[in-house]
N, C-alpha and C positions, 0 to 999 in steps of 0.2 A: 220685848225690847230688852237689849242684854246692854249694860255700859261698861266700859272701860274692861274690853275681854271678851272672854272666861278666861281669868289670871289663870288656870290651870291646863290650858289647850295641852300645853305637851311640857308636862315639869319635868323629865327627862331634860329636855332644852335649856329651861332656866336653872338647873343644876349642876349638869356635868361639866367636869372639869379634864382637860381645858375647857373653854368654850366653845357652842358653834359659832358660826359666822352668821351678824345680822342677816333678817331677811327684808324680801318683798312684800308690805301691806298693800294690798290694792292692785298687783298689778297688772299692765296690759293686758286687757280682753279678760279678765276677773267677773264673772257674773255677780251679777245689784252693785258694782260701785258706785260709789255717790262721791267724786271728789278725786285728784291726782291720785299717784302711788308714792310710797316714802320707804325708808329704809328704817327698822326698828330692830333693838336689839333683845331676843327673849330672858335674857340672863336675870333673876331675881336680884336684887342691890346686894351687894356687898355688905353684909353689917347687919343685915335683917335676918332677923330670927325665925322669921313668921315660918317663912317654907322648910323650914326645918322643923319646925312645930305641928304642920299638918302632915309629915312625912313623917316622923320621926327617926329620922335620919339626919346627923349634926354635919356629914360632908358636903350638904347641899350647898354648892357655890363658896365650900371653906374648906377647900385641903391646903398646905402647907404649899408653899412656890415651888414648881418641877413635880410636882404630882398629881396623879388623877385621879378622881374618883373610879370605884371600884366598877367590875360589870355588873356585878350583885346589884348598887344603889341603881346604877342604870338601867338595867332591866324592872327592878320595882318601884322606881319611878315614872318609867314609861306605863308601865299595868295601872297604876294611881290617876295617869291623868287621863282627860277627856278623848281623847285623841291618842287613842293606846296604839293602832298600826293592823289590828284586828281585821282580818278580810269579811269576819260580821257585825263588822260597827255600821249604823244606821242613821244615817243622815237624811230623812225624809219626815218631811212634816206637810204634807198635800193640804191639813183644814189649819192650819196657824201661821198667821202673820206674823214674821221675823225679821228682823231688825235689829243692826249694830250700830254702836257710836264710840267712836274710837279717836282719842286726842292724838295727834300728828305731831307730839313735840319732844317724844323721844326720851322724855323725864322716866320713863320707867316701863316694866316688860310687858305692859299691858297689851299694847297694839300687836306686838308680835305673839302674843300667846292666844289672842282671839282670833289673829289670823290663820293659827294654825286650826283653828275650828270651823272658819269662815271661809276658805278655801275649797272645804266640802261642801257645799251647798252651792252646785256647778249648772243649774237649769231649775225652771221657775215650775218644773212637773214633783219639784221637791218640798215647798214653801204656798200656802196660800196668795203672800208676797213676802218680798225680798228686799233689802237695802243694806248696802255695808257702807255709813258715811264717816267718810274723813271731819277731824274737827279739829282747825284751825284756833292756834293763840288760849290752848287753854293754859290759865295760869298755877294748876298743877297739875303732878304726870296723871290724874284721873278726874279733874275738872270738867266731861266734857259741858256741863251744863252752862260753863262762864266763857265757852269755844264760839266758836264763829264756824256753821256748814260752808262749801265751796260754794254755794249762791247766794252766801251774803247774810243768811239769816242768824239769831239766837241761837245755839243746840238745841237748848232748853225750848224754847218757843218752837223750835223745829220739829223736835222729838215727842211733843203735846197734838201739833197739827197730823202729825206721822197717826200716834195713836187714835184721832178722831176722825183721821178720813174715813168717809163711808163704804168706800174702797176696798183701802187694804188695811184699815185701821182694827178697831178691837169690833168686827162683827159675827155674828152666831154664825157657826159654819157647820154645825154636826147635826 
Protein backbone atom coordinates (compact mmCIF):
# COMPACT_ATOMS: atom_id res chain seq x y z
CA UNK A 1 0.00 0.00 0.00
CA UNK A 2 1.90 3.12 -1.13
CA UNK A 3 0.20 6.85 0.03
CA UNK A 4 0.46 10.02 -1.29
CA UNK A 5 3.07 8.82 -4.37
CA UNK A 6 6.24 7.83 -4.46
CA UNK A 7 6.99 11.67 -4.14
CA UNK A 8 10.06 10.56 -6.23
CA UNK A 9 8.48 8.83 -9.57
CA UNK A 10 10.38 11.15 -11.70
CA UNK A 11 12.40 14.16 -9.76
CA UNK A 12 13.72 15.03 -13.19
CA UNK A 13 9.74 16.37 -13.36
CA UNK A 14 9.61 18.05 -10.15
CA UNK A 15 12.72 19.87 -10.76
CA UNK A 16 13.60 21.10 -14.03
CA UNK A 17 13.36 24.32 -15.00
CA UNK A 18 11.33 25.64 -16.76
CA UNK A 19 8.70 23.46 -15.86
CA UNK A 20 6.87 20.44 -17.43
CA UNK A 21 3.27 20.74 -18.12
CA UNK A 22 0.68 19.20 -15.50
CA UNK A 23 -0.17 15.72 -16.17
CA UNK A 24 -3.04 13.08 -16.35
CA UNK A 25 -3.66 11.09 -12.92
CA UNK A 26 -5.89 8.40 -13.76
CA UNK A 27 -6.61 8.64 -17.16
CA UNK A 28 -9.01 7.04 -19.65
CA UNK A 29 -8.62 3.32 -19.84
CA UNK A 30 -5.61 3.58 -17.00
CA UNK A 31 -5.48 0.12 -15.56
CA UNK A 32 -6.87 -0.38 -11.51
CA UNK A 33 -8.39 3.12 -11.55
CA UNK A 34 -10.49 3.58 -8.73
CA UNK A 35 -12.16 7.15 -9.09
CA UNK A 36 -12.15 10.03 -12.18
CA UNK A 37 -9.01 11.44 -13.79
CA UNK A 38 -7.49 15.01 -12.58
CA UNK A 39 -4.88 17.07 -13.56
CA UNK A 40 -1.74 17.35 -11.16
CA UNK A 41 1.22 19.31 -11.23
CA UNK A 42 4.72 17.21 -10.51
CA UNK A 43 6.73 20.42 -9.70
CA UNK A 44 8.20 20.04 -5.92
CA UNK A 45 6.88 23.60 -3.90
CA UNK A 46 8.59 26.46 -4.38
CA UNK A 47 10.48 27.16 -1.12
CA UNK A 48 11.06 23.68 -0.14
CA UNK A 49 14.29 22.52 0.64
CA UNK A 50 13.57 18.91 1.04
CA UNK A 51 14.41 17.95 -2.82
CA UNK A 52 17.20 19.73 -2.82
CA UNK A 53 18.51 17.91 0.20
CA UNK A 54 17.84 14.39 -1.22
CA UNK A 55 19.53 15.31 -4.50
CA UNK A 56 22.08 17.47 -3.44
CA UNK A 57 21.67 19.61 -5.90
CA UNK A 58 20.46 23.50 -4.81
CA UNK A 59 18.84 24.08 -8.72
CA UNK A 60 16.07 21.88 -7.95
CA UNK A 61 13.00 24.05 -8.95
CA UNK A 62 15.40 27.40 -7.83
CA UNK A 63 17.21 28.90 -10.69
CA UNK A 64 16.99 32.52 -11.07
CA UNK A 65 13.78 33.86 -13.59
CA UNK A 66 14.69 33.12 -17.62
CA UNK A 67 16.93 30.29 -16.79
CA UNK A 68 17.19 26.65 -16.78
CA UNK A 69 18.47 24.13 -14.98
CA UNK A 70 21.45 22.62 -16.41
CA UNK A 71 21.26 19.07 -18.56
CA UNK A 72 23.81 17.76 -15.96
CA UNK A 73 21.02 18.21 -12.94
CA UNK A 74 18.63 16.82 -15.45
CA UNK A 75 20.03 13.85 -16.51
CA UNK A 76 21.05 13.03 -12.58
CA UNK A 77 17.91 13.63 -11.55
CA UNK A 78 16.36 11.52 -13.86
CA UNK A 79 19.03 8.43 -12.89
CA UNK A 80 17.84 9.34 -8.80
CA UNK A 81 14.43 8.78 -9.48
CA UNK A 82 12.08 5.75 -9.64
CA UNK A 83 11.12 6.03 -12.81
CA UNK A 84 14.68 6.59 -14.43
CA UNK A 85 13.39 5.90 -18.60
CA UNK A 86 15.65 2.62 -18.49
CA UNK A 87 14.35 0.04 -21.09
CA UNK A 88 15.39 -2.61 -17.87
CA UNK A 89 13.27 -0.99 -15.39
CA UNK A 90 10.87 -3.79 -13.96
CA UNK A 91 7.46 -3.27 -13.14
CA UNK A 92 6.24 -6.76 -12.24
CA UNK A 93 5.15 -7.93 -8.98
CA UNK A 94 2.91 -11.31 -10.05
CA UNK A 95 2.75 -12.54 -5.72
CA UNK A 96 2.09 -8.72 -4.28
CA UNK A 97 -0.88 -6.93 -3.69
CA UNK A 98 -0.50 -3.14 -4.72
CA UNK A 99 -2.19 -0.43 -4.06
CA UNK A 100 -2.23 3.52 -4.45
CA UNK A 101 -3.94 6.25 -2.62
CA UNK A 102 -3.59 9.48 -4.09
CA UNK A 103 -5.40 12.95 -2.65
CA UNK A 104 -7.15 14.63 -5.80
CA UNK A 105 -6.69 18.27 -4.58
CA UNK A 106 -3.71 19.34 -6.17
CA UNK A 107 -1.99 20.88 -2.97
CA UNK A 108 1.17 19.44 -3.83
CA UNK A 109 3.31 16.97 -6.44
CA UNK A 110 2.34 14.04 -5.01
CA UNK A 111 -0.38 12.62 -7.25
CA UNK A 112 1.58 13.50 -10.28
CA UNK A 113 4.90 11.85 -9.28
CA UNK A 114 3.09 8.47 -8.31
CA UNK A 115 1.49 8.62 -11.43
CA UNK A 116 4.49 8.54 -13.11
CA UNK A 117 5.12 5.14 -11.24
CA UNK A 118 1.52 4.08 -11.48
CA UNK A 119 1.24 4.29 -15.04
CA UNK A 120 3.56 1.19 -15.49
CA UNK A 121 1.65 -1.20 -13.95
CA UNK A 122 -0.56 -1.60 -17.29
CA UNK A 123 -2.32 -5.46 -16.93
CA UNK A 124 -3.18 -7.48 -13.77
CA UNK A 125 -0.40 -10.35 -15.28
CA UNK A 126 1.94 -7.57 -13.30
CA UNK A 127 0.34 -7.28 -9.66
CA UNK A 128 -1.26 -10.01 -7.48
CA UNK A 129 -3.91 -6.94 -7.37
CA UNK A 130 -4.10 -3.64 -8.39
CA UNK A 131 -5.84 -0.37 -7.51
CA UNK A 132 -4.97 3.20 -8.07
CA UNK A 133 -7.71 5.34 -5.97
CA UNK A 134 -8.44 8.71 -6.25
CA UNK A 135 -9.13 10.49 -2.84
CA UNK A 136 -11.46 13.24 -2.65
CA UNK A 137 -11.56 16.39 -0.07
CA UNK A 138 -8.30 15.67 1.56
CA UNK A 139 -7.66 18.52 3.74
CA UNK A 140 -3.88 18.46 3.18
CA UNK A 141 -1.73 17.93 -0.14
CA UNK A 142 -0.95 14.20 1.53
CA UNK A 143 -4.03 13.67 3.91
CA UNK A 144 -5.30 10.76 2.06
CA UNK A 145 -6.53 9.22 5.31
CA UNK A 146 -9.08 12.47 6.18
CA UNK A 147 -10.19 12.00 1.94
CA UNK A 148 -13.21 10.60 0.90
CA UNK A 149 -12.69 7.16 -2.19
CA UNK A 150 -15.16 7.99 -5.26
CA UNK A 151 -17.75 5.47 -3.64
CA UNK A 152 -18.26 7.36 -0.82
CA UNK A 153 -16.24 5.68 1.82
CA UNK A 154 -13.24 6.87 4.46
CA UNK A 155 -9.72 6.43 2.69
CA UNK A 156 -8.66 5.43 5.97
CA UNK A 157 -11.63 2.95 6.46
CA UNK A 158 -11.11 2.08 2.72
CA UNK A 159 -7.57 1.41 2.62
CA UNK A 160 -7.84 -1.10 6.06
CA UNK A 161 -10.80 -3.05 4.08
CA UNK A 162 -8.26 -2.85 0.82
CA UNK A 163 -5.54 -4.55 3.17
CA UNK A 164 -7.87 -7.19 4.83
CA UNK A 165 -9.66 -8.48 1.89
CA UNK A 166 -9.10 -12.11 1.53
CA UNK A 167 -8.67 -11.53 -1.86
CA UNK A 168 -6.37 -9.11 -2.75
CA UNK A 169 -5.69 -8.06 0.64
CA UNK A 170 -2.34 -8.98 2.68
CA UNK A 171 -2.47 -12.84 1.80
CA UNK A 172 0.64 -15.44 1.75
CA UNK A 173 1.34 -15.73 -1.85
CA UNK A 174 4.85 -17.50 -2.20
Amino acid sequence: MLTSGPVLGDIEAGCEVPNVPPITVCGTGQFGCAGGAWIDAPQYLPGSNAPQKWTGDNTCNNVPPGQSTSSASNAAWKAESIVEGNSGANFSYPKTALSGWLCSNGLGPSAAQGQYYYQNIQSSSQAAAFSLNRVDGCPSAEDVWNGTTSSGQNAFNASVNDMVDPVVGCVKRH
